[in-house]
LOZANU-494794 format. One line per 4 residues: number of its first residue (from 1); their letters; for each residue x, y, z of N, C-alpha, C. Coordinates in steps of 0.05 Angstrom, whole numbers. Layout:
N
NUM = a = X/Y/Z/X/Y/Z/X/Y/Z  ... $
***
This chain:
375
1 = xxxx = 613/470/397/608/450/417/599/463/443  582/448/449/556/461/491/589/451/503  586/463/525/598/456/551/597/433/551  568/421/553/572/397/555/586/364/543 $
5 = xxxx = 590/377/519/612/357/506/587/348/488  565/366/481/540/362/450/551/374/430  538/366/404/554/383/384/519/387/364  525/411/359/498/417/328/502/408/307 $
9 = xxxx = 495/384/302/490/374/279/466/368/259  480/373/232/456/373/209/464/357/199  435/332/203/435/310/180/423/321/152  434/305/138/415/307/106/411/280/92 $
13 = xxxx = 385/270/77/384/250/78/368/259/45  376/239/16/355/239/1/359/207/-2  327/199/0/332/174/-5/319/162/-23  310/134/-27/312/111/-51/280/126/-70 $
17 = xxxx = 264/145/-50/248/150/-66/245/176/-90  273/182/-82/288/207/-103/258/226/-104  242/238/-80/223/257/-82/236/285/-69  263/293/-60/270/311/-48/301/301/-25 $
21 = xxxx = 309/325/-10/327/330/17/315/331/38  312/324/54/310/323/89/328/335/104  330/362/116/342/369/131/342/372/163  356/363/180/349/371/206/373/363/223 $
25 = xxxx = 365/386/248/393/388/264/380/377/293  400/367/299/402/350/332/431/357/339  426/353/378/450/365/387/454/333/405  473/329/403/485/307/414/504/304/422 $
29 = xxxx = 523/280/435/546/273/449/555/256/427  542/239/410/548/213/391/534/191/411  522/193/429/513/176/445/486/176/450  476/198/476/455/202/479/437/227/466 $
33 = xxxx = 411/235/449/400/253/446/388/276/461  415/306/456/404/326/486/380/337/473  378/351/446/348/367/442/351/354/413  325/363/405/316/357/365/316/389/363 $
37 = xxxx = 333/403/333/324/421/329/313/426/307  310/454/294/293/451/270/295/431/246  280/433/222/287/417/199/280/435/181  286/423/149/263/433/130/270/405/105 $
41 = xxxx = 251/418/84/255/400/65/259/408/38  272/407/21/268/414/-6/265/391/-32  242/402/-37/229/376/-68/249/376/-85  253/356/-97/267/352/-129/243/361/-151 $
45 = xxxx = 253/379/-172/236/384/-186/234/356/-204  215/364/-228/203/340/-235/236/333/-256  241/355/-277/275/348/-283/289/335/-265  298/344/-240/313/331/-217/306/306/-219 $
49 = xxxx = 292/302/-204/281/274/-198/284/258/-226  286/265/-253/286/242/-277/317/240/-286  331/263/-274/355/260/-269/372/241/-253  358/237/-232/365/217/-215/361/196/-211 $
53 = xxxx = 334/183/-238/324/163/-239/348/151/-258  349/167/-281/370/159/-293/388/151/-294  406/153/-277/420/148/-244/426/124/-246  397/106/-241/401/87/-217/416/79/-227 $
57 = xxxx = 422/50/-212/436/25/-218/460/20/-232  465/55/-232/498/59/-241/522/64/-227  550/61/-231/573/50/-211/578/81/-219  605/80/-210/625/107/-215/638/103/-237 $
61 = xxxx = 639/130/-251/636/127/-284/618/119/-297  600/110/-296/569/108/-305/553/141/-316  550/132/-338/545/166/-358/533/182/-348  514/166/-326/501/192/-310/501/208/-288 $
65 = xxxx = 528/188/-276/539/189/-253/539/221/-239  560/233/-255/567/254/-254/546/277/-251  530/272/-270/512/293/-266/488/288/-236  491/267/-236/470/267/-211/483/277/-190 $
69 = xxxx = 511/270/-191/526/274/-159/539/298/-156  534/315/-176/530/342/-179/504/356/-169  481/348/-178/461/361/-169/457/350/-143  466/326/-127/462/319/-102/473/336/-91 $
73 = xxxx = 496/354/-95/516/365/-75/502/392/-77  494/405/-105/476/430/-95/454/434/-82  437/402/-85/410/408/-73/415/402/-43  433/388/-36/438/392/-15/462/412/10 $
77 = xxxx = 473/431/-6/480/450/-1/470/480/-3  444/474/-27/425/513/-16/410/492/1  412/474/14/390/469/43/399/473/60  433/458/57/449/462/92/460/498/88 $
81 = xxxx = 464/510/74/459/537/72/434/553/93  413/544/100/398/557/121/399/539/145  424/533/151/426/524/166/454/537/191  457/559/188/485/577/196/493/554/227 $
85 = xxxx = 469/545/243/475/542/269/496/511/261  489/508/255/505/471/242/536/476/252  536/461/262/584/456/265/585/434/255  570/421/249/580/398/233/551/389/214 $
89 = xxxx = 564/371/182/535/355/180/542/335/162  527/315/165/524/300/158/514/291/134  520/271/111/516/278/82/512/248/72  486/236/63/490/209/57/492/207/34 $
93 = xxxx = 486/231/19/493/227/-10/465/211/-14  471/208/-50/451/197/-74/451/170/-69  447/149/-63/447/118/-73/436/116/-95  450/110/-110/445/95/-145/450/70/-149 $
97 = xxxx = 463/41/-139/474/28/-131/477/12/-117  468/-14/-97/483/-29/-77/470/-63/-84  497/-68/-83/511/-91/-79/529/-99/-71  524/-105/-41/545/-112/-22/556/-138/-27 $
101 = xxxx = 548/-153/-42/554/-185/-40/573/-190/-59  578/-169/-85/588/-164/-108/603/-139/-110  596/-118/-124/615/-91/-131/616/-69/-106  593/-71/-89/593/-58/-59/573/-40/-59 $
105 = xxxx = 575/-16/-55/558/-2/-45/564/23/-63  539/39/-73/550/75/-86/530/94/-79  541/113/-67/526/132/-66/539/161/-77  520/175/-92/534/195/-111/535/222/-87 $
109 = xxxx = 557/231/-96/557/260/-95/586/258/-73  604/284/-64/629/284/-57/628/307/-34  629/285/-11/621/307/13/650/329/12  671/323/-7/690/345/2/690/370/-12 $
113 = xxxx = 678/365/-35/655/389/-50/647/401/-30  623/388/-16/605/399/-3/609/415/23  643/399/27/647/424/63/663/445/45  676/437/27/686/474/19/673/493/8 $
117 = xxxx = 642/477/-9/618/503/-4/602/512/17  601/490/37/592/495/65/617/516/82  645/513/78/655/522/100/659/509/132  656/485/128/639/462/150/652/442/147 $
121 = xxxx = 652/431/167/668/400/171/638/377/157  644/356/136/615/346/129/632/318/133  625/302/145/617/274/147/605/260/123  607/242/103/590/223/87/616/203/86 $
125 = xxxx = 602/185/55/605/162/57/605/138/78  584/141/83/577/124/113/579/95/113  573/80/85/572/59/83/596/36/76  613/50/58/627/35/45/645/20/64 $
129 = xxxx = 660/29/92/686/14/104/658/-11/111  633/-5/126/613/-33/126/610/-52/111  614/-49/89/621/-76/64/645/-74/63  667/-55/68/696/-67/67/698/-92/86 $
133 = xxxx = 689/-87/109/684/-103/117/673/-125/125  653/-137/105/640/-155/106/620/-151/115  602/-130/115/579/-123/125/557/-113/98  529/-109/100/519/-107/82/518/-74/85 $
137 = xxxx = 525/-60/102/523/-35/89/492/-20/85  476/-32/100/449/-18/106/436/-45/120  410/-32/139/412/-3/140/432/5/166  421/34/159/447/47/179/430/67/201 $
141 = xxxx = 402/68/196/393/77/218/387/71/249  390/47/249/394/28/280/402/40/305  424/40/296/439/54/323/419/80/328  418/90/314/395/114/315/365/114/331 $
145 = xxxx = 354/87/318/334/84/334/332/71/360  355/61/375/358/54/401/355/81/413  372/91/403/381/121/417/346/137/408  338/139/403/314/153/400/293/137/418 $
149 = xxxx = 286/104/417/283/88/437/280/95/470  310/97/472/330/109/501/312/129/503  316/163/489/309/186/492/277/179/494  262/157/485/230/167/482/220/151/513 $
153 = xxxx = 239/134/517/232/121/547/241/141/571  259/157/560/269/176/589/247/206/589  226/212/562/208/226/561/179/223/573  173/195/575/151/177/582/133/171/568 $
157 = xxxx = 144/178/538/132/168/512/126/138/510  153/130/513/146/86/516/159/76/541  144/52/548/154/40/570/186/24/560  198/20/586/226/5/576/234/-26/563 $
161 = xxxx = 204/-25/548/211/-56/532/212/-50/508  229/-71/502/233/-78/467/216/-62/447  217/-51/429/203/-29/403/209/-38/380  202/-38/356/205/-40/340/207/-11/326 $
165 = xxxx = 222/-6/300/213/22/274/225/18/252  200/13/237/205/17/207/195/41/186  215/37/177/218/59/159/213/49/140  184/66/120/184/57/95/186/80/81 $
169 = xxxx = 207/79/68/218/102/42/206/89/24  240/85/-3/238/71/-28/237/44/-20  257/32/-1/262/15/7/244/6/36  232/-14/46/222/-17/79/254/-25/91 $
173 = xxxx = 253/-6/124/272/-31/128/256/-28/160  267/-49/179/260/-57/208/277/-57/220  280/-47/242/295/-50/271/277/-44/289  288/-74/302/280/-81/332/308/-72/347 $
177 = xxxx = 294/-52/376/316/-39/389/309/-50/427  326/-50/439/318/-61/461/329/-37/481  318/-16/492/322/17/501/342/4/526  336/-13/540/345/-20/569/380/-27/560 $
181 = xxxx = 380/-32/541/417/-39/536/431/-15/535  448/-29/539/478/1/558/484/18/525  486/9/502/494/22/485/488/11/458  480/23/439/473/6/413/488/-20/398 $
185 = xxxx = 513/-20/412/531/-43/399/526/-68/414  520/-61/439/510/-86/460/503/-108/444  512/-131/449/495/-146/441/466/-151/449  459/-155/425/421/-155/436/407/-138/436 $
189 = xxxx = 426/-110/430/408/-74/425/396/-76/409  402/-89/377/389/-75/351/396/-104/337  377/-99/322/368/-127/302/353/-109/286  373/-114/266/356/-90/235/359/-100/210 $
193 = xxxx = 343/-101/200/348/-107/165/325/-88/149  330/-108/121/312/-82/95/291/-118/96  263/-98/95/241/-118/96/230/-126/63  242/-103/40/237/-109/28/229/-82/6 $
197 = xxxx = 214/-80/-12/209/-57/-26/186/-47/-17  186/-14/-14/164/0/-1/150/14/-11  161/39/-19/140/53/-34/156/57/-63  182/45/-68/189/56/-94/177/42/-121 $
201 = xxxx = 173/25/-121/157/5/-139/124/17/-136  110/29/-122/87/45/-125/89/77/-130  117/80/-123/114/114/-132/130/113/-168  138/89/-176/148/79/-206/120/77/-221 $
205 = xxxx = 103/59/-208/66/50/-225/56/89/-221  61/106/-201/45/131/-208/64/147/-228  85/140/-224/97/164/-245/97/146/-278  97/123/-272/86/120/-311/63/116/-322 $
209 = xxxx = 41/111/-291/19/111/-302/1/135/-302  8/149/-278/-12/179/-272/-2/205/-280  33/197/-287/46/220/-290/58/233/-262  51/223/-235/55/238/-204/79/227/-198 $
213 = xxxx = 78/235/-173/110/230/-159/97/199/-142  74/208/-122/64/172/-110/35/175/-110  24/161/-99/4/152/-90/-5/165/-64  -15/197/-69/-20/208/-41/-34/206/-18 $
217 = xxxx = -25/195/-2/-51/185/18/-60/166/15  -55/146/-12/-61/127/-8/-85/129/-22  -98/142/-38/-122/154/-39/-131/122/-75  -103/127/-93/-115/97/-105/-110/76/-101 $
221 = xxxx = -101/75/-83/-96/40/-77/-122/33/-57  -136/61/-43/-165/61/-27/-178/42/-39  -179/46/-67/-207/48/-87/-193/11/-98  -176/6/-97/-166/-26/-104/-172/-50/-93 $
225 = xxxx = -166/-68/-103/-165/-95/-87/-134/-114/-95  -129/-123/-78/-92/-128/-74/-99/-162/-85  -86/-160/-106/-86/-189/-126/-72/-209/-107  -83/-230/-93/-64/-248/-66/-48/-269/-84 $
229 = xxxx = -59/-270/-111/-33/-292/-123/-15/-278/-140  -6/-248/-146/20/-232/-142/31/-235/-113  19/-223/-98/37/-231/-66/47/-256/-64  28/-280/-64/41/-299/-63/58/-315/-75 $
233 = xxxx = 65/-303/-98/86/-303/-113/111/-290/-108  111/-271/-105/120/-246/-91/140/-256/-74  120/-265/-48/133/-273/-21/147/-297/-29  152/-315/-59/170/-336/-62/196/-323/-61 $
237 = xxxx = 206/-305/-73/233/-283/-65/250/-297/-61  283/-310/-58/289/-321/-42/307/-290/-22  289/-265/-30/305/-252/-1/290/-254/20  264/-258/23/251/-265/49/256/-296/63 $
241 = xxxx = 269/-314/51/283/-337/55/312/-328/76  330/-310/57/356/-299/71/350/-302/103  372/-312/124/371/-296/143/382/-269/154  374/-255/178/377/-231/180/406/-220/189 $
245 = xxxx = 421/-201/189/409/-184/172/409/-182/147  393/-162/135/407/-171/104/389/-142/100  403/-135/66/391/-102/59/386/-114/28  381/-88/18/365/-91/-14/379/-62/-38 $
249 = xxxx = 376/-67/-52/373/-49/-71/352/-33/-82  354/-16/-88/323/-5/-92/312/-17/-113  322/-29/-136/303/-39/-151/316/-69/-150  311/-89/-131/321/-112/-124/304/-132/-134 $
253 = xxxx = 270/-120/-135/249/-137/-144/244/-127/-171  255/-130/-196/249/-117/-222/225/-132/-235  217/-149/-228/196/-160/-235/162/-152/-221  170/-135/-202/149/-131/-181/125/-121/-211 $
257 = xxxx = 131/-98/-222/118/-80/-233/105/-89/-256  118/-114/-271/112/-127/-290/88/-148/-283  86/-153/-258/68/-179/-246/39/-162/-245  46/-133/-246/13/-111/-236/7/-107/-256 $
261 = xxxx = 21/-116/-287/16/-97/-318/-7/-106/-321  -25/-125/-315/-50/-134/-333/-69/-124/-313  -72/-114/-280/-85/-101/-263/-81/-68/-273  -124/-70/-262/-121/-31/-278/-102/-16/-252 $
265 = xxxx = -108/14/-248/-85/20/-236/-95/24/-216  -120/22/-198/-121/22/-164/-116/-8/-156  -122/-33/-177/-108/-54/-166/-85/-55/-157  -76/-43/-184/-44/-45/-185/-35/-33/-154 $
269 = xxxx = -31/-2/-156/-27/3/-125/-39/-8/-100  -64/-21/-101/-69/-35/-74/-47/-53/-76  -43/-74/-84/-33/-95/-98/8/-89/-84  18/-59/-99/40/-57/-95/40/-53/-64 $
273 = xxxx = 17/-37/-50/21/-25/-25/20/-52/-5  3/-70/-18/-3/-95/6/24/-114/-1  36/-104/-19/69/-126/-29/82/-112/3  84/-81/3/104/-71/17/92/-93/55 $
277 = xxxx = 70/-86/55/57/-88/84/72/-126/89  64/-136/67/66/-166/63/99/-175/77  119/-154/66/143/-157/63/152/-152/99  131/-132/112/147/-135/138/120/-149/156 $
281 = xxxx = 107/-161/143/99/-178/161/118/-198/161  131/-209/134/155/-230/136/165/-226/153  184/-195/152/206/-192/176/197/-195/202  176/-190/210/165/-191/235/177/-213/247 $
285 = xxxx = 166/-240/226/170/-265/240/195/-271/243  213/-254/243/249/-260/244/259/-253/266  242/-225/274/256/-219/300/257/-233/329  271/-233/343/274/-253/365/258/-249/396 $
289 = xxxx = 235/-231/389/214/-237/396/198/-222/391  168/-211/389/148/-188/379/154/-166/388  152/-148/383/162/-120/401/136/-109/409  138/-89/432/106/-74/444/88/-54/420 $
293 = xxxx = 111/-54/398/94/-35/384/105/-37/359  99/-19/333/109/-18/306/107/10/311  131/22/308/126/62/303/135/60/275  125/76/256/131/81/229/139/96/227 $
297 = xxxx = 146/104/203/165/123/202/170/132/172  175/155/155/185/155/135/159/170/117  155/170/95/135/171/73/110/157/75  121/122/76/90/109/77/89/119/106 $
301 = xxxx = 80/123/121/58/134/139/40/152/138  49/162/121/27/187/110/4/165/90  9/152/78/-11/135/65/-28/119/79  -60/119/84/-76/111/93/-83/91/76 $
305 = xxxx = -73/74/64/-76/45/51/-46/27/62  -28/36/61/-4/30/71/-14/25/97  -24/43/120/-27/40/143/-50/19/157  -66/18/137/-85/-7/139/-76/-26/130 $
309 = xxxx = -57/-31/105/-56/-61/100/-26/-71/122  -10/-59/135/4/-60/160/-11/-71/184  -34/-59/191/-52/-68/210/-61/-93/206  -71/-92/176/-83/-124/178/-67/-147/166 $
313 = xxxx = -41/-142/158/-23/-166/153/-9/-174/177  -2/-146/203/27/-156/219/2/-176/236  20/-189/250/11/-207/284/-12/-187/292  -29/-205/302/-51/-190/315/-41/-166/348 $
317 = xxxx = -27/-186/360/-16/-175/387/-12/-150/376  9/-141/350/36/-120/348/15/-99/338  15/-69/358/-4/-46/359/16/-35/328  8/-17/311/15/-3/295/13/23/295 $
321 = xxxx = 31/39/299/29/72/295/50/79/284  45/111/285/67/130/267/86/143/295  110/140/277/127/149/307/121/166/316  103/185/311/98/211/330/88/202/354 $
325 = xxxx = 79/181/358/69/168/388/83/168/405  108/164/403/141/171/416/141/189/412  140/213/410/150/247/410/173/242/387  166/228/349/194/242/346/184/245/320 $
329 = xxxx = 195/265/304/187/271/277/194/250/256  171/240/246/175/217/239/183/221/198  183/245/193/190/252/168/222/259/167  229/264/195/255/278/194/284/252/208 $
333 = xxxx = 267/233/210/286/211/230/303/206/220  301/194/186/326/195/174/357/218/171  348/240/172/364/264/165/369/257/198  352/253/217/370/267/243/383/246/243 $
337 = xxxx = 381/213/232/403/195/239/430/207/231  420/216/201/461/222/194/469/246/213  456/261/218/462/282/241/480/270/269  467/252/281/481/242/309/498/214/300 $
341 = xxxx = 493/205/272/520/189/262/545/199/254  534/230/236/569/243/236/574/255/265  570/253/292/574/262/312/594/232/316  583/208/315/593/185/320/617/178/313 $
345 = xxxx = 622/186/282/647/176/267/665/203/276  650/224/288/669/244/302/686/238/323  665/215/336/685/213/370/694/181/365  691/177/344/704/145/337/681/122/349 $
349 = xxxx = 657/126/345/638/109/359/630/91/329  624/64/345/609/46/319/585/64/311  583/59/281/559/63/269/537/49/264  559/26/255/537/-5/254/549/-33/268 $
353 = xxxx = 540/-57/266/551/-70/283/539/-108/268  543/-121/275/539/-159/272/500/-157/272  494/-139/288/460/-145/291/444/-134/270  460/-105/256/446/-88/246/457/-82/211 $
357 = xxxx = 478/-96/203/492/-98/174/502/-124/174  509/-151/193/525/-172/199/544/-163/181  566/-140/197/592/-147/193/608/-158/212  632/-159/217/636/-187/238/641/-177/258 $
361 = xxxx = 640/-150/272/643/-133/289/639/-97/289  638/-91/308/624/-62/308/651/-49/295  634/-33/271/647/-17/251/641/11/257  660/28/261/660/52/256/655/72/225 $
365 = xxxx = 637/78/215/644/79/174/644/110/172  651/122/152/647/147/142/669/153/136  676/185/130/694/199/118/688/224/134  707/235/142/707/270/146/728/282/132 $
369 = xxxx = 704/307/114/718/326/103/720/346/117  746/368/115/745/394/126/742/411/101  734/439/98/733/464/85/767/467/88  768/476/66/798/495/55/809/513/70 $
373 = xxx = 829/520/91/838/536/103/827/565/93  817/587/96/820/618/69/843/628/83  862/633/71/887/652/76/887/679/70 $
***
């Protein structure tokens, strides 16, 4: 811990698109962001990754359980391994799993494994006391993006109005953050939900149709044309009906993939990529007023079909960019959220709150493990 009452924290994040770990460290209070420090990343091999597909949509005790949340804890321990400066980190584990409305929430792997191979105090299970509570338990990056919000308006990155950032992983999700409020729980800071499915239903059409992990750059869905009576089918959903907030599962739309079988395959990916763009133009119209901008964030930004069909589905007013326009690494946002969230559940701060999971009040969630005394 700085003098100043910051602490070095390493988030780690693998998420819904099971392509790898995100590592990166931030020094923080649990409040405000003092510096960003390094990151890195490590791929799932192509085994890994079919390992983990295997996975999904299974509870605890589920035959595959085990083995995934085994390999979650090593691949994410030779990462936090080059990481010596870390005093603490943060661990979201595998999601294989969620259903908050029903059996709850799962994410594989056992952060208390992971601090007695670390030697390190590790933070996870972030989600579960959020649906103990009547909350949906994602997303959980919110609080995060106020606070990054805060930090990019005190840089002179954005002016002090309302922002929007979505993240499109496996899953899209949106938060609208309002930087001028005293603290993320405020009422009125954060308004967040999941907009819908993003890139995991197009990185599913490349890995059974091309054999790849996604659609790089966007490069076949370029060459496509986006079928508008799948979307508009699509957008019948009744989760774009739900009001906000509300989250998803990664494979919540199982029908998506079946509706592209008779499109060849740059349809198909235009088709899946303009589903994703489609899904937060919905959300758009939820939030409680337009925000000055869209910063992206995540995987799809790197796709130049993703980033055009965003442009031409949201509101004309709402500008579109990649969060680097704010000064922030927009590959690493996730990992630094769990970073300055296990700082949070360190000093007893909410993680989530009524705007950003509707649970019925600001929830504190996680677990801290310590390492084994050595005698």
């Amino acid at each position: 811990m700085t003098a100043d009452g910051t602490i070095r924290a390493l988030g780690m994040m693998s998420g819904t698109s099971l392509d790898g770990v995100d590592a990166a460290m931030i020094e923080t209070d649990g409040s405000r962001i003092a510096d960003f420090g390094r990151s890195a990343y490590r791929a799932y091999s192509g085994n890994e990754s079919a390992m983990l597909h295997a996975a999904l949509g299974q509870w605890p005790g589920g035959p595959d359980v085990a083995e995934a949340a085994e390999l979650s804890v090593a691949a994410h321990a030779a990462l936090a391994e080059t990481f010596p400066e870390a005093e603490l980190v943060g661990y979201h584990g595998q999601t294989l799993a969620h259903d908050p409305q029903g059996r709850g929430t799962h994410q594989a792997g056992d952060g208390a494994a992971l601090a007695r191979r670390l030697g390190r105090p590790v933070v996870w299970d972030f989600r579960s006391e959020d649906v103990r509570q009547g909350g949906e338990g994602a997303p959980l990056a919110p609080f995060f993006h106020w606070a990054c919000a805060e930090w990019a308006v005190g840089q002179g990155f954005l002016p002090p109005e309302p922002v929007a950032f979505l993240n499109l992983g496996g899953v899209g999700n949106l938060t609208w953050v309002d930087p001028a409020a005293s603290a993320p729980e405020a009422p009125g800071a954060c308004i967040a939900f999941d907009t819908g499915p993003a890139n995991a239903p197009l990185n599913d059409l490349m890995r059974v149709r091309r054999g790849s992990l996604r659609d790089e750059g966007g490069a076949l869905a370029l060459q496509g044309q986006a079928d508008e009576g799948v979307l508009a089918r699509y957008l019948t959903h009744p989760h774009f009906a739900r009001p906000v907030p509300k989250s998803l599962d990664r494979d919540a739309f199982p029908g998506l993939l079946a509706e592209v079988a008779a499109l060849d395959d740059a349809d198909a990916a235009a088709t899946l990529t303009h589903a994703a763009a489609a899904a937060v133009a919905a959300g758009i119209a939820l939030l409680p007023a337009l925000p000055a901008r869209v910063l992206v964030c995540g995987g799809g930004r790197h796709n130049r079909a993703m980033m055009a069909a965003l442009a031409h589905r949201l509101p004309v007013p709402v500008p579109v960019a990649a969060v680097e326009e704010a000064g922030l690494d927009g590959d690493m946002l996730e990992a630094q959220a769990f970073g300055w969230l296990a700082v949070r559940v360190l000093r007893g701060l909410p993680t989530s709150g009524p705007g950003t999971t509707g649970a019925p009040g600001p929830v504190c969630g996680g677990r801290i493990s310590y390492p084994r005394l050595r005698l």
